[in-house]
C-alpha positions as CSV (number, residue, x, y, z in Angstrom):
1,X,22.0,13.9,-7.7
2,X,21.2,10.3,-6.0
3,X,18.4,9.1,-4.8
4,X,18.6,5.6,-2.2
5,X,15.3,4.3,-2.3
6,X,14.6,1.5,0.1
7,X,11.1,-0.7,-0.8
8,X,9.8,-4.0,0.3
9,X,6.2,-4.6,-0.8
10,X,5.1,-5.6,-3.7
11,X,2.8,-2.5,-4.3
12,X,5.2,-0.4,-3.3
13,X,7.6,-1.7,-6.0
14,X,4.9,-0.7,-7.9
15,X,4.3,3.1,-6.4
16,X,8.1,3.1,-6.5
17,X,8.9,2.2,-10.2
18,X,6.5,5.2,-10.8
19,X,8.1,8.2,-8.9
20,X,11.3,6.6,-10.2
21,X,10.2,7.2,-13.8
22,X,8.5,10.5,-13.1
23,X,12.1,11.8,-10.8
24,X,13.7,10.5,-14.1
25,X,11.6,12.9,-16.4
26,X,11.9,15.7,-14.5
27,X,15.7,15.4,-14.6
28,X,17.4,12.7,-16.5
29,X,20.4,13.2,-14.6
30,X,19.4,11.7,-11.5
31,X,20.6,8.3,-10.2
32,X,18.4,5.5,-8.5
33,X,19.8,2.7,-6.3
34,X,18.6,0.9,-3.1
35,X,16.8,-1.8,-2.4
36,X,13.4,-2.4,-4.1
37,X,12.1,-5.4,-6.6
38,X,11.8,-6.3,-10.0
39,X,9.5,-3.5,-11.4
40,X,11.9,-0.7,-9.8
41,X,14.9,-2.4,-11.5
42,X,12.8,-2.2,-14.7
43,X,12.0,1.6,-14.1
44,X,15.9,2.3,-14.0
45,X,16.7,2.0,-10.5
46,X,20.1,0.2,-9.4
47,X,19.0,-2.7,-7.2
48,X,20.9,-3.9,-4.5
49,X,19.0,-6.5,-3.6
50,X,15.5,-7.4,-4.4
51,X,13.4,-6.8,-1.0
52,X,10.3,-7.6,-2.3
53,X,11.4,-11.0,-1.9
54,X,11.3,-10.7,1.9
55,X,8.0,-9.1,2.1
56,X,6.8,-10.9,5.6
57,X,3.8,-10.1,8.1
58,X,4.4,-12.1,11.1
59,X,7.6,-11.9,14.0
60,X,8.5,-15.6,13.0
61,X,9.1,-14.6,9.4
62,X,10.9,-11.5,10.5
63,X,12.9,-13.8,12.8
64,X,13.8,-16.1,10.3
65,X,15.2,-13.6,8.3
66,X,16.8,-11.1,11.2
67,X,20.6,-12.0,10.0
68,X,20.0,-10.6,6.2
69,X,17.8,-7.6,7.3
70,X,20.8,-6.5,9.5
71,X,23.2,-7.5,6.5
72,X,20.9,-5.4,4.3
73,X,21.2,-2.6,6.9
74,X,24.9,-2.5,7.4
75,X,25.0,-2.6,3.7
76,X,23.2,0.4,3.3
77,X,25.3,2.1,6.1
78,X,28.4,1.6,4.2
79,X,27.1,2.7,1.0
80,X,25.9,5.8,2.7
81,X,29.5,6.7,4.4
82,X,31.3,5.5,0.8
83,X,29.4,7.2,-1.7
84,X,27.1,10.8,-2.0
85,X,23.4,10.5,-1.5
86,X,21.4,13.5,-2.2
87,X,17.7,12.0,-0.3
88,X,16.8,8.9,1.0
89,X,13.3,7.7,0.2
90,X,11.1,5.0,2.1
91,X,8.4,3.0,1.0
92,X,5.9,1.3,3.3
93,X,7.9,-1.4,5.5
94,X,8.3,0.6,8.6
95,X,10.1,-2.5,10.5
96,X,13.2,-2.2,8.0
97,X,12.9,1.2,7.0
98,X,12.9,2.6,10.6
99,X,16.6,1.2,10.9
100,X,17.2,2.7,7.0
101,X,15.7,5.9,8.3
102,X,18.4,6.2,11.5
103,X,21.0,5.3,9.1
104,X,20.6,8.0,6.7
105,X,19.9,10.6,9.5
106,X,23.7,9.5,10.8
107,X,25.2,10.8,7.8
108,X,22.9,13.7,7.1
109,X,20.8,12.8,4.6
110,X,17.6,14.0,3.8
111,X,14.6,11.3,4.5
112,X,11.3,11.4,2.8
113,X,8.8,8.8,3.5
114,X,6.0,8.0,0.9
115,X,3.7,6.1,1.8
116,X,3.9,6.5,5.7
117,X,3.2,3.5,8.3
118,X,-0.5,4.1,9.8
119,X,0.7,5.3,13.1
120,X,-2.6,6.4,13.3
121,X,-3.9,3.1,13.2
122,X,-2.4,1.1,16.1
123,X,0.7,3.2,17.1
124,X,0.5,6.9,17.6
125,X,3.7,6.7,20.0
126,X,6.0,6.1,17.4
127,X,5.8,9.4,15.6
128,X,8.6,10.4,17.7
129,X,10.5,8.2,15.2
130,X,8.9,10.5,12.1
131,X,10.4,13.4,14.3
132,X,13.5,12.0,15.4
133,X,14.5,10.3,11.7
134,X,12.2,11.8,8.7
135,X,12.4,15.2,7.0
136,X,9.2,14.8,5.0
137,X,6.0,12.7,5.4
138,X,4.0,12.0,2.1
139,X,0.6,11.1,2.3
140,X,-2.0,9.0,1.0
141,X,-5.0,9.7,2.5
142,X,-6.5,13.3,3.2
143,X,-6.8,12.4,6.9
144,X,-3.4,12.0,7.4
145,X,-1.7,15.9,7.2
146,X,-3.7,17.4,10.0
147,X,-2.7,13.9,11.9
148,X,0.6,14.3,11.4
149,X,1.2,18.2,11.0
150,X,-0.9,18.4,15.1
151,X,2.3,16.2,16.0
152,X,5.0,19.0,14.6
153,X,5.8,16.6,11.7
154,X,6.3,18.0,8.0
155,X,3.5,16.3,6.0
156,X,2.3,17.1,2.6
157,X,-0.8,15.3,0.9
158,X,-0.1,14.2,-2.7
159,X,-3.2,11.6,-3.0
160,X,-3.0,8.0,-3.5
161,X,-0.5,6.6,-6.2
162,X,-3.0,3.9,-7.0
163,X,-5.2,6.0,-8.9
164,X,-2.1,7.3,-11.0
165,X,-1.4,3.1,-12.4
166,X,-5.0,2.3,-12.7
167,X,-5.5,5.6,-15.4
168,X,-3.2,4.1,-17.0
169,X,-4.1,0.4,-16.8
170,X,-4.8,-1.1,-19.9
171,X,-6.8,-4.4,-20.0
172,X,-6.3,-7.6,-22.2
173,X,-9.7,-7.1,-24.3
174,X,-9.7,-11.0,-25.1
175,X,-10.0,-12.1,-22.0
176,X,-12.4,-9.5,-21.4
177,X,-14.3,-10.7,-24.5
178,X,-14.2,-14.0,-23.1
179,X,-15.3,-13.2,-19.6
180,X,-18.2,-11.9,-20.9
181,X,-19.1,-14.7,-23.1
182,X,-20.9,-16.7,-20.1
183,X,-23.8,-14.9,-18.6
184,X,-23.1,-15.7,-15.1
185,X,-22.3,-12.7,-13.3
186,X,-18.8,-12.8,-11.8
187,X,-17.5,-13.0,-8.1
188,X,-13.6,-12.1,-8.2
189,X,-12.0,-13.5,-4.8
190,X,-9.0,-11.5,-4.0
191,X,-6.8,-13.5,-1.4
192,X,-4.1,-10.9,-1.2
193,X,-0.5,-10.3,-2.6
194,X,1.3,-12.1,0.1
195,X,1.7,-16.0,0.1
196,X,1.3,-16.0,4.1
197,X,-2.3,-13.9,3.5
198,X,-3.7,-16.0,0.4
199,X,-3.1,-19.3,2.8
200,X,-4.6,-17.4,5.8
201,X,-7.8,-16.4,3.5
202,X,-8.7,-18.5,0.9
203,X,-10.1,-21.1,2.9
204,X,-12.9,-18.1,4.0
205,X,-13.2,-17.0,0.7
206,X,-14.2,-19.9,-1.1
207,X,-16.3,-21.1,1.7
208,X,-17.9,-17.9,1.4
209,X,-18.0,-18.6,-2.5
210,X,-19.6,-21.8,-1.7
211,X,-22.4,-20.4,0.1
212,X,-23.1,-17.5,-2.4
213,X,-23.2,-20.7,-5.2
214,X,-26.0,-22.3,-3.0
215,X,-27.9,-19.4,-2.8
216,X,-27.3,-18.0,-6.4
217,X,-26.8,-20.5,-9.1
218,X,-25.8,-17.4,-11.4
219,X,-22.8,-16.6,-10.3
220,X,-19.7,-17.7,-11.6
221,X,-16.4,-17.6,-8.9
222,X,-13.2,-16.5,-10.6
223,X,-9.6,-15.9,-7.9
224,X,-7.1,-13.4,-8.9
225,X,-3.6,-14.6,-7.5
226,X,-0.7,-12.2,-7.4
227,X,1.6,-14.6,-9.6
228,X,1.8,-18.2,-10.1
229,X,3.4,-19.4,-7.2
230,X,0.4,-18.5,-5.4
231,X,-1.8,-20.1,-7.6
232,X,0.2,-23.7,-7.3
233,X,0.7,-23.7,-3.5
234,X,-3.2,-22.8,-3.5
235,X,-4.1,-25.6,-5.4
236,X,-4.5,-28.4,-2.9
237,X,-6.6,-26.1,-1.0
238,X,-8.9,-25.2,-3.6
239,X,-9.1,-29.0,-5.0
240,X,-9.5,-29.9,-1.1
241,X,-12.7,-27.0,-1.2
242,X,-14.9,-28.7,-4.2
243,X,-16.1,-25.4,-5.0
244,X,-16.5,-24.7,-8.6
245,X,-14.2,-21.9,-9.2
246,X,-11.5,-20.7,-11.6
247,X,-8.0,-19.5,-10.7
248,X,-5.9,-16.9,-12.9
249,X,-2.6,-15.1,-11.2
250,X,-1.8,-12.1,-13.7
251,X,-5.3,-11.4,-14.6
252,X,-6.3,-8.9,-11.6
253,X,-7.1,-6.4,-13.3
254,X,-9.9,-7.9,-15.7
255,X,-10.8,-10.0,-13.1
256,X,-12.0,-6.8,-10.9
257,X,-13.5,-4.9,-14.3
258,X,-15.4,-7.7,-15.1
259,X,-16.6,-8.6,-11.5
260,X,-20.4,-7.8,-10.5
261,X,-18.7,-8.0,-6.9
262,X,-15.5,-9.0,-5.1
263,X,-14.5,-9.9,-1.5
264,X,-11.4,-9.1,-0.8
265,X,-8.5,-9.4,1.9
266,X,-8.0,-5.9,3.7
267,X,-5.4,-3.6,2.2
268,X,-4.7,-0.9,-1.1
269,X,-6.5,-3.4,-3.0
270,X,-10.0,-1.8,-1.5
271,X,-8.5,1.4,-3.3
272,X,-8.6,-0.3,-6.4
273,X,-12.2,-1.7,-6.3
274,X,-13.4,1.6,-5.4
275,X,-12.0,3.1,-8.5
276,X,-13.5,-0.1,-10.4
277,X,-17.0,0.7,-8.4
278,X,-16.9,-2.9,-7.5
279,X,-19.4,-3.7,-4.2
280,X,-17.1,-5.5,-1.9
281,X,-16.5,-7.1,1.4
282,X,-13.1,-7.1,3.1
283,X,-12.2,-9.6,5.5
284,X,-9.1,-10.2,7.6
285,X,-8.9,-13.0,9.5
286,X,-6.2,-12.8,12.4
287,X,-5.2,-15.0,15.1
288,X,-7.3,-15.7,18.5
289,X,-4.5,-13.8,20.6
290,X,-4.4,-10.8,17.8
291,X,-8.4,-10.1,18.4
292,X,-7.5,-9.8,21.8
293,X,-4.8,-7.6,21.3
294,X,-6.4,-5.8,18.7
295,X,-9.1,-4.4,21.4
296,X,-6.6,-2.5,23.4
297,X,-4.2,-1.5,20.7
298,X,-6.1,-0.5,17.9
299,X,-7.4,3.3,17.9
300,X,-9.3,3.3,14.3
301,X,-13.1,2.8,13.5
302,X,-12.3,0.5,10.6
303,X,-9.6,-1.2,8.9
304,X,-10.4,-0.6,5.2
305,X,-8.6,2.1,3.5
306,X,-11.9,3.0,2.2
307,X,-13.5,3.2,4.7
308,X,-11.4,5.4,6.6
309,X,-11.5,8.0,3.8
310,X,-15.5,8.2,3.3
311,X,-15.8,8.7,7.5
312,X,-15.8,11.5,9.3
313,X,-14.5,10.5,12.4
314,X,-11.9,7.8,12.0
315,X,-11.5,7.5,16.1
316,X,-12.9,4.1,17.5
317,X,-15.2,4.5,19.8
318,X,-15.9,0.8,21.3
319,X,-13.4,-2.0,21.9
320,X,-14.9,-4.0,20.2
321,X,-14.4,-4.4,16.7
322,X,-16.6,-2.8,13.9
323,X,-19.8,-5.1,13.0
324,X,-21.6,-4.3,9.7
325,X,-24.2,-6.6,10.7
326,X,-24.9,-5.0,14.5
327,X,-27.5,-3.3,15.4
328,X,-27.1,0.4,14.8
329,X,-23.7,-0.3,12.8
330,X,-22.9,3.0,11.5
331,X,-23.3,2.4,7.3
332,X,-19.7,1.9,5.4
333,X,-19.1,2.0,2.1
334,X,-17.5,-1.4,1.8
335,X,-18.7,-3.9,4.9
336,X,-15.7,-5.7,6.7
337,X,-15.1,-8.1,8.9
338,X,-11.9,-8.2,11.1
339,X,-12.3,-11.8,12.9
340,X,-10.4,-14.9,14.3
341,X,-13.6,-16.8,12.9
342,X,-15.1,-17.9,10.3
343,X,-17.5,-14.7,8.6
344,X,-18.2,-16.9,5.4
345,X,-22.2,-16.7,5.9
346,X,-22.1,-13.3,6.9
347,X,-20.0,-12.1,3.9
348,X,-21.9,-14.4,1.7
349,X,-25.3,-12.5,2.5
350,X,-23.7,-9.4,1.1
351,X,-23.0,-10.7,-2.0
352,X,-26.1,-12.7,-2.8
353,X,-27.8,-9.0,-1.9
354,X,-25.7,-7.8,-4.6
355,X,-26.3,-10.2,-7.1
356,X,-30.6,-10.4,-6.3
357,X,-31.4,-7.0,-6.3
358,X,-30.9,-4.7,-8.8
359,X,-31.9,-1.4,-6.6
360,X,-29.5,-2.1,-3.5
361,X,-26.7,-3.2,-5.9
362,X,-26.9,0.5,-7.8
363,X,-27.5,2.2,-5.0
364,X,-24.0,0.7,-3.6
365,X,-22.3,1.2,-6.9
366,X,-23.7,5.0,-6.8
367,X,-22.5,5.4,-3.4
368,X,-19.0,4.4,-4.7
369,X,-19.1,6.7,-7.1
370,X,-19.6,9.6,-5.2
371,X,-16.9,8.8,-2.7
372,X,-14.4,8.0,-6.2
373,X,-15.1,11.6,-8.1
374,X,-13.3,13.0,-4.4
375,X,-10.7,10.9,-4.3
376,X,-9.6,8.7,-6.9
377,X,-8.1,11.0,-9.1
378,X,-4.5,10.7,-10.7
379,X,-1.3,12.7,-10.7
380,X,-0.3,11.5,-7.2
381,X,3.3,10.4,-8.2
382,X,3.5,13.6,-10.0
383,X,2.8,15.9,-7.1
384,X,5.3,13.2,-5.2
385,X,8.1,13.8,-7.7
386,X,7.8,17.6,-7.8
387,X,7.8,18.2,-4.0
388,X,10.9,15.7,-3.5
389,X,12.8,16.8,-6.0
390,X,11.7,21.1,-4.4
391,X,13.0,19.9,-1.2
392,X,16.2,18.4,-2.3
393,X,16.7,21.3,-4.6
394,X,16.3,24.0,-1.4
395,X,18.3,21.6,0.6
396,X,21.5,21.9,-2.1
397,X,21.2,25.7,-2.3
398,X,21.3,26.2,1.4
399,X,23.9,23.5,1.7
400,X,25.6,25.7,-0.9
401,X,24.8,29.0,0.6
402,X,26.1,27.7,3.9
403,X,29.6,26.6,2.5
404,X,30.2,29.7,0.2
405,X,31.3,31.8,3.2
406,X,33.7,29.4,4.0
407,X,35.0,29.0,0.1
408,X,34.9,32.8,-0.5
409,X,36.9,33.0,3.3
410,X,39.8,30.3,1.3
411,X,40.0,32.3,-2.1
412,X,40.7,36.0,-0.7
413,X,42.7,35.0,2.3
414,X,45.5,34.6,0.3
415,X,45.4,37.4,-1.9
416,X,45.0,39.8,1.2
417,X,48.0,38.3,2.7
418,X,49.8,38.4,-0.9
419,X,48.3,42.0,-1.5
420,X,49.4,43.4,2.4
């Protein structure tokens, strides 16, 4: 059997390199190729070319790049007429995937799509795409089945892969060691994984850092870049800042463990921090004309992953965006702003909370728990792996089944003629 997987985020090059190696235990014999990045290619899967290296947010990237996407999509056309795929699978980037998803449906193979857009989010209309070009939806989140199953899609919920990497994280004790030498309590800034989202945010999150420093000498500011290109083209800006703070890029994952608290860019990474227990603030900052936008197209109550899980209505109810700090806010487990502004004082106010007293602090921690013993629990890619590789398995029998008619019609035609 082959498998065409078609990724372009860095998590999901993570999330992908994982059901890669689980596919691959289940039965060796199976052949990865598509497009993907570095961690994929390292989990045994044939990269075409490395998509991650695209990853874009905004129309004038996606612009900039329109001639190789459709390159990359005729590409994957050709290899689909050329050569036998068994199941296409998609990773997050609807954009792209949509056209790898019409593609594969041309030549009628099987899509299964793992880590689904949030059509719930912004976009409800285009589930007629699910309908029209994917076999199987795999979810995340526990909210999503009953969204997708009321709109005669095939979901299945399999959890969220996160939880499966982070049981299995191990940490560079160390460092660790050495965090933990200075008796300042640790605020981790988490810009985000993409260079356009760590130059949107920073200059928030270390204004915010300032603030918390004036208010709470004992607090030490550490940033957790993606990789080290972030952390040199973010170095003017943090020399510009003046704010006492240390930058790492490969150190994430001590840099959340050993964090009191974190504020962080909205995204998976507020899956991670919940399984950490870390009190955070999210904040995305968008553009004057997004907020706008954002009023009349956006039909959730939050925007943290999170969040969205612990509530039990995830429907907005007011154009305006959600406020922690408003009047009658409902609670949420970690506060956000979404904001063309600057929230710096208001995020700040959380954290200096956090770090001055002990009772709300555990209380927020204990809250975080609860919500983690529900949900954060592994064996997502697991569950992933056995229902793709069921469905592709049911698919080849009744492929079979279908054809054998046909076969058995070619073998005994012949020896009735012969025997008559």
């Amino acid at each position: 059997m082959r498998i065409f997987f078609s990724v372009g985020e860095p998590s999901g090059d993570l999330h992908g390199s994982n059901l890669v190696r689980h596919l691959k235990s289940q039965d060796p014999g199976i052949e990865f190729v598509g497009f993907g990045g570095p961690k994929m290619a390292e989990a045994g899967c044939q990269i075409h070319f490395d998509l991650t290296s695209l990853a874009v947010m905004f129309i004038g990237e996606v612009l900039k790049n329109i001639r190789l996407f459709f390159r990359l999509i005729g590409e994957a056309n050709s290899y689909f007429a050329e050569n036998q795929v068994d199941a296409v699978v998609l990773i997050d980037y609807p954009g792209f995937n949509w056209w790898i998803a019409r593609k594969a449906k041309r030549h009628g193979i099987p899509v299964f799509y793992y880590g689904i857009p949030q059509l719930w989010a912004s976009a409800p209309w285009r589930v007629r795409k699910i309908r029209k070009f994917v076999d199987h939806v795999i979810c995340k989140l526990p909210f999503e089945v009953e969204w997708f199953a009321r709109r005669n899609c095939q979901a299945t919920y399999v959890g969220h892969p996160y939880f499966d990497q982070l049981t299995r994280q191990t940490y560079d004790r160390e460092f660790l060691d050495g965090l933990a030498s200075d008796e300042r309590r640790i605020l981790t800034l988490l810009p985000g994984s993409r260079n356009q989202e760590v130059r949107n945010m920073l200059p928030i999150l270390l204004e915010t850092a300032r603030k918390t420093i004036e208010q709470s000498e004992d607090c030490r500011v550490v940033i957790a870049f993606y990789n080290e290109q972030q952390k040199q083209i973010s170095a003017g800006i943090v020399a510009e800042s003046g704010v006492p703070v240390e930058a790492f890029c490969g150190r994430t994952p001590e840099l959340m463990k050993a964090a009191h608290a974190c504020v962080a860019c909205s995204g998976s990474v507020s899956m991670e921090l919940l399984y950490h227990r870390k009190p955070t603030v999210i904040v995305f900052k968008v553009k004057w004309w997004a907020m706008l936008a954002q009023a009349v197209v956006l039909r959730i109550r939050f925007i943290t992953l999170v969040n969205l899980i612990a509530a039990t209505d995830i429907r907005r109810k007011s154009l305006r965006p959600y406020d922690p700090d408003a009047s009658g806010a409902e609670p949420c487990v970690m506060p956000e702003y979404l904001t063309s502004g600057d929230p710096s004082s208001r995020v700040a106010r959380w954290i200096v909370r956090w770090l001055t007293n002990k009772d709300l602090y555990h209380r927020k921690v204990a809250e975080m728990d609860s919500l983690a013993i529900q949900y954060a629990i592994p064996g997502a890619t697991e569950r992933a792996a056995d229902y793709i590789l069921k469905q592709m398995r049911m698919g080849i029998e009744e492929s079979d089944s279908s054809r054998r008619p046909e076969l058995d019609n070619l073998s005994t035609g012949p020896n009735k003629r012969s025997a008559a």
